[in-house]
C-alpha positions in Angstrom: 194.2 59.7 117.1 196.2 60.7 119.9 198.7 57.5 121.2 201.6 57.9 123.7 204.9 58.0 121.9 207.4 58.8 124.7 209.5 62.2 124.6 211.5 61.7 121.6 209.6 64.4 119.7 210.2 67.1 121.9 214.1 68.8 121.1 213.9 70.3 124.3 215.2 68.3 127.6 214.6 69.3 130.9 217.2 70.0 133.1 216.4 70.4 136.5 213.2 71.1 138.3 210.5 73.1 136.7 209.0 76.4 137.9 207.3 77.5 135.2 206.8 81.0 135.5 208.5 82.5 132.4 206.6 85.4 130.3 208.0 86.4 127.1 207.4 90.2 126.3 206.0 91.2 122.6 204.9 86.9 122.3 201.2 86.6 121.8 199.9 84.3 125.0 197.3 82.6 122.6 198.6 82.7 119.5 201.6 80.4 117.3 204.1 80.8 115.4 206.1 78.0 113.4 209.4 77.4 115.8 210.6 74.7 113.9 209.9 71.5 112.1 211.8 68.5 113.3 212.2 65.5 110.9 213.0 62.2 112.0 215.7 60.7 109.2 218.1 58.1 109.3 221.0 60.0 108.4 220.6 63.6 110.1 224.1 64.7 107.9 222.3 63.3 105.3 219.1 65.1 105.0 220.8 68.2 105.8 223.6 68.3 102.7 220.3 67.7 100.7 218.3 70.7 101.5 221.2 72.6 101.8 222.5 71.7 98.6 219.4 71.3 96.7 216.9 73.7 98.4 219.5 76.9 99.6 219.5 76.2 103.1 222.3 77.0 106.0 223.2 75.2 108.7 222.3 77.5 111.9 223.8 75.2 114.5 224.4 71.1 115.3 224.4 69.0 117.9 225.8 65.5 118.7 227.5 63.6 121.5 230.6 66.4 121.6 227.9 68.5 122.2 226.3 66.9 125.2 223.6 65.1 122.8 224.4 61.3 123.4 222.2 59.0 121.7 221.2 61.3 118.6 222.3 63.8 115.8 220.6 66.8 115.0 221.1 69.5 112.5 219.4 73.1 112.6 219.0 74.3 109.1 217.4 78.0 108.0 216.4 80.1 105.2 214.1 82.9 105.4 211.9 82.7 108.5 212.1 78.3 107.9 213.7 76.3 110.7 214.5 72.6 109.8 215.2 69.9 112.2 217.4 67.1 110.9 217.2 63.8 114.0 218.8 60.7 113.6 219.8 58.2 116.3 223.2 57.4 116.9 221.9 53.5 117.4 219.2 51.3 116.0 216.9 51.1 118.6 215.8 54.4 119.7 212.6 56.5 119.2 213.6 57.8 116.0 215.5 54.8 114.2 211.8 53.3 115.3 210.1 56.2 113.4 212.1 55.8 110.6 211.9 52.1 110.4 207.9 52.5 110.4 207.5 55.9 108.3 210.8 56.2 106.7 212.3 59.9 106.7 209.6 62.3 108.0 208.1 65.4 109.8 208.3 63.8 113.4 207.0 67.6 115.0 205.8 70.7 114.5 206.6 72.7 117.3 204.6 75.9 117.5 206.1 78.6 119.1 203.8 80.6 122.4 203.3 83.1 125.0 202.2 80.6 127.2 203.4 76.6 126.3 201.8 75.7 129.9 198.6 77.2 129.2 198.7 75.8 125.6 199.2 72.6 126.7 196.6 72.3 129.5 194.3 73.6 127.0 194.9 70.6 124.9 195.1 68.1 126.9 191.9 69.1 128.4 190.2 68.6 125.3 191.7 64.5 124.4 195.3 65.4 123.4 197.7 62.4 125.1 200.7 63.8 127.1 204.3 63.4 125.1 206.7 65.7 127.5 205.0 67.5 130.4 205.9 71.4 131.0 209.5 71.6 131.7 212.0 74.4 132.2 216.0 74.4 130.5 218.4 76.7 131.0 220.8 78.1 128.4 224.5 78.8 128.6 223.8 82.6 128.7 221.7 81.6 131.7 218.1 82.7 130.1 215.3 79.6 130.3 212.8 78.5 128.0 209.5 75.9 128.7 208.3 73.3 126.4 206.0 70.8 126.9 204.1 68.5 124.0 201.1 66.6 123.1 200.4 64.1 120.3 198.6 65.7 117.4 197.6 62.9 114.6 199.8 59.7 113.4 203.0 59.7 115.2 203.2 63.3 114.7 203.3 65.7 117.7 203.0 69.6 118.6 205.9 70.7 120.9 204.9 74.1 122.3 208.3 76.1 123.6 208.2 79.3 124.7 211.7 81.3 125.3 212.1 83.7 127.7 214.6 85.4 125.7 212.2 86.5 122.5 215.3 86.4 120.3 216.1 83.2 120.7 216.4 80.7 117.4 217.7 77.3 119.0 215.4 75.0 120.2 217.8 72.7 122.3 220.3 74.4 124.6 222.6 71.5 124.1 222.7 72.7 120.1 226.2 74.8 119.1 225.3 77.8 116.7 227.3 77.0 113.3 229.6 80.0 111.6 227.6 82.9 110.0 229.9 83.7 107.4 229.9 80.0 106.8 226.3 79.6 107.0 225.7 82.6 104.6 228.2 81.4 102.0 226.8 77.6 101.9 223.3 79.0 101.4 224.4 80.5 98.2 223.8 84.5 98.8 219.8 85.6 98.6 217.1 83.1 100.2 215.0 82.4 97.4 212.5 80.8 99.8 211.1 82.8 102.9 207.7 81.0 104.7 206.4 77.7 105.4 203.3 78.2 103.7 201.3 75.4 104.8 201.3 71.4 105.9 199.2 68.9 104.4 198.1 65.9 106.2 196.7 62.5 105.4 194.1 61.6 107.4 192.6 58.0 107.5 189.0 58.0 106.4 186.9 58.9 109.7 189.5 60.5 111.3 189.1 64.7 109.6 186.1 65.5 111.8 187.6 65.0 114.9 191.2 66.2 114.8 189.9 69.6 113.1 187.5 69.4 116.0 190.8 69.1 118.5 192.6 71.8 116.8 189.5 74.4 117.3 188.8 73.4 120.7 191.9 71.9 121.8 194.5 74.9 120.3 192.2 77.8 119.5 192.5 77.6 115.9 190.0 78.5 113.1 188.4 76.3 110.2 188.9 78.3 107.2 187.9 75.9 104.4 186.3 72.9 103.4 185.9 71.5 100.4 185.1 67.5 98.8 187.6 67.2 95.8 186.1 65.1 92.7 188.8 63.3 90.0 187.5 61.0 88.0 186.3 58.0 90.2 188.3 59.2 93.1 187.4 61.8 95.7 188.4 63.2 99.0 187.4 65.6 101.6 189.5 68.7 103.2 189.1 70.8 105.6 192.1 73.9 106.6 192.5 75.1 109.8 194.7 78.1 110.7 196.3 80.0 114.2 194.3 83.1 114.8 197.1 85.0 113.1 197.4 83.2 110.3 200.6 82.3 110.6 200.0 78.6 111.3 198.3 76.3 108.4 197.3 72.8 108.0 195.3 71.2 105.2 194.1 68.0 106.3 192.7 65.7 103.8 190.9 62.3 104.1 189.6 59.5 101.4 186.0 58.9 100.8 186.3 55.5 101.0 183.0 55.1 98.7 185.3 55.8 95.6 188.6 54.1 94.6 191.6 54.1 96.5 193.5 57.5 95.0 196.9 59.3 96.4 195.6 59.7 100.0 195.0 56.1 100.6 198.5 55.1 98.9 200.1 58.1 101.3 198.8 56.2 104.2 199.9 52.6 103.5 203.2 53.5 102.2 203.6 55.7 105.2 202.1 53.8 107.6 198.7 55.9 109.0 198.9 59.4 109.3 200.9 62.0 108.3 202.5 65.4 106.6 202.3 64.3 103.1 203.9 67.3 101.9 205.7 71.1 103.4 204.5 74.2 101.0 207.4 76.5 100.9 206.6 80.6 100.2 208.5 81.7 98.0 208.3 85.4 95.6 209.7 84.4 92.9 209.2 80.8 91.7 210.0 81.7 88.3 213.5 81.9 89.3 213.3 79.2 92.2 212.3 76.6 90.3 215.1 76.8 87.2 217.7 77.1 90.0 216.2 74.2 92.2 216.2 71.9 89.6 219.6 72.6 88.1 220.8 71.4 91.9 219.2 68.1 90.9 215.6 67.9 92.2 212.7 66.5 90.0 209.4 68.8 89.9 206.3 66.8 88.8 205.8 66.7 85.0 202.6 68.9 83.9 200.8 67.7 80.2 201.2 70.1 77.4 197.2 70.3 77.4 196.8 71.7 81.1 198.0 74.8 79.6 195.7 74.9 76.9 192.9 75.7 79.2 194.2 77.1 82.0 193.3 80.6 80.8 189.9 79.7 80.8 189.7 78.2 84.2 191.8 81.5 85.6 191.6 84.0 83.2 194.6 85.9 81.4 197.8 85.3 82.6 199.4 87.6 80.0 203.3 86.7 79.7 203.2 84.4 82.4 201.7 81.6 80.2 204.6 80.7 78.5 207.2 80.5 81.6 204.2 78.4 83.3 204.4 75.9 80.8 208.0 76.0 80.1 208.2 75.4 84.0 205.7 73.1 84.4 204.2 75.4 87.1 200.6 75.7 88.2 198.0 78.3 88.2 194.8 78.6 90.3 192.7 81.4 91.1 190.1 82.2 93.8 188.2 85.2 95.3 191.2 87.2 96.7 193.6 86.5 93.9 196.0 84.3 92.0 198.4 81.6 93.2 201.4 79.3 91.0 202.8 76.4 92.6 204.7 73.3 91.6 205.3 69.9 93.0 208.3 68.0 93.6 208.7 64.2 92.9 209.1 62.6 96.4 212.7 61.9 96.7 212.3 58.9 99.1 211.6 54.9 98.4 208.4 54.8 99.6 207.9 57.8 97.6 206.0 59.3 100.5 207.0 63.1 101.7 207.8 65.6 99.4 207.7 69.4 98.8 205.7 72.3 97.0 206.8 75.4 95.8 204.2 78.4 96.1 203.9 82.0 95.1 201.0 83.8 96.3 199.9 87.0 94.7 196.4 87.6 97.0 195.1 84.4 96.9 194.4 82.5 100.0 193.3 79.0 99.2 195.4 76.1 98.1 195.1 75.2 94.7 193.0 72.4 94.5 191.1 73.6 91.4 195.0 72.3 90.0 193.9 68.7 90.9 190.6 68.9 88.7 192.9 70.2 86.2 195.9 68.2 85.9 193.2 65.2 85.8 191.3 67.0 82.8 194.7 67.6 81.2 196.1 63.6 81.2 192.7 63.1 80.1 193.0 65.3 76.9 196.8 63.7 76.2 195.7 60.3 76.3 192.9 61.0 74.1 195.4 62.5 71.6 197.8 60.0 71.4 194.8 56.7 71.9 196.1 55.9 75.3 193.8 54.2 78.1 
């Protein structure tokens, strides 16, 4: 579960020796926040006119060889509290064109922002993480410092853990110029109509879930909040969701039972090539009016069957008027013990049709959905029978 994979995940580069001795005032010492999510793409430009164009974001800064980044390309994008990572290399035999040419495009790191990134990373390597980028200090150009240091966390996915000395700082690489506001704020297209990263799911091999939620209790001091063994049709899966103490941190890992037949999970992990974020959840307030305008910039949401709306009602009670801009949206609805939740899919946008994205407006509830799977299954099953399909 954890294999070495050099220090290509890790935006930040030490310069100089280390001393390690940085505190950052208001920061939680044992607690995360989301810093940013780096993807490894082969076109970094590429990626980022597409979720600026598509999804609202702005570019908050690049970097590149005129920018003291020689072999690579990377591309800082934002929107509410999201920070977005765009890496390409500048040739075809670095760490990330080798990412891309086993994975394709993908989340590459999720670096979790600390009070403490030594003590964070001690913590996990004591409990079986393997070593990417050992503590290190950088200094900026306004002379403040900042330490990161990172460990593997599953697949070729790692956890970078920075800490800034400067608690206002948003770039994660000192050697990353800060693009225009005004600029930034016009490209983005006025109001951000999304503002969290909700959640990451995971694909897990099958006997591989026990032990990386065990890592992330022991090894990073998070929580298991559920767990739960999915059933559709002759296909099943087992997941389990572990979050920061705070909160603030989410990841839903799921893994095959390899008892049944092969479903989504299994064709996530030969497409991609083992482990990996299948999909980001992005929070948004208002999906009634994120979705229309996402889609009118070209991206394909998952088609739901007229017939998954003919029961949903009874699976999470009244939905009042929100029934018919569900359906006319296509957008789910689930219900738990603390409240309501719609969310929508969108069609992977890459060959291998691996990563892609979910939409997700909570109104109290604090599970994931997954009584969605059951029904979308129920749903195709009800169409087919309609119309004598097999």
């Amino acid at each position: 579960m954890f294999r070495s994979f050099g220090t290509a995940g890790c935006p930040i580069s030490a310069v100089g020796g280390p001393h390690l001795a940085i505190r950052t005032a208001g920061v939680s010492l044992s607690d995360y926040t989301v810093s940013h999510v780096e993807f490894h793409v082969g076109d970094a430009r590429q990626a980022a006119y597409y979720y600026r164009t598509a999804f609202g974001f702005h570019t908050v800064a690049e970097g590149g060889p005129e920018t003291g980044l020689a072999d690579r390309r990377s591309i800082l994008l934002g929107q509410g509290d999201i920070r977005l990572l765009m890496t390409s290399d500048l040739t075809s035999d670095g760490p990330v064109a080798r990412y891309v040419a086993r994975h394709g495009d993908g989340v590459a790191n999720i670096a979790l922002r600390t009070g403490d990134a030594e003590g964070t990373f001690r913590r996990a390597v004591e409990h079986g993480a393997e070593v990417v980028a050992e503590p290190a200090e950088v200094e900026y150009e306004d002379g403040t410092v900042a330490l990161s240091a990172a460990v593997r966390a599953f697949g070729d996915t790692v956890h970078t853990f920075v800490q800034y000395e400067d608690a206002g700082r948003q770039l994660p690489h000192p050697r990353l110029r800060a693009a225009d506001a005004d600029a930034g704020a016009q490209a983005a297209g006025g109001e951000a109509r999304l503002h969290s990263l909700d959640h990451f799911a995971v694909c897990l091999p099958a006997g591989e879930l026990a032990r990386t939620v065990a890592f992330y209790e022991k090894g990073l001091g998070f929580d298991e909040a559920f767990e739960e063994f999915i059933e559709v049709g002759d296909q099943a899966m087992e997941s389990k969701v572990v979050r920061s103490p705070s909160g603030a941190v989410t990841l839903t890992f799921l893994e095959p039972d390899v008892r049944r037949k092969p479903g989504q999970i299994d064709t996530f992990l030969d497409a991609h090539g083992g482990a990996g974020v299948q999909h980001l959840a992005f929070g948004t307030s208002d999906i009634a009016a994120a979705v229309p305008h996402i889609a009118g910039q070209g991206v394909e949401f998952l088609h739901t069957p007229a017939t998954y709306y003919d029961a949903v009602e009874d699976r999470v009670g009244s939905l009042g008027g929100d029934l018919a801009v569900l359906r006319d949206l296509c957008v789910l609805a689930d219900r738990d013990d603390w409240g309501l939740l719609y969310q929508i899919f969108t069609r992977s946008p890459h060959a291998r049709g691996t990563f892609f994205l979910e939409l997700i407006e909570r109104r109290g509830a604090q599970t994931f959905g997954s009584g969605n799977i059951k029904g979308l299954y129920e749903a195709v099953e009800r169409a087919q029978a309609l119309t004598g399909a097999t």
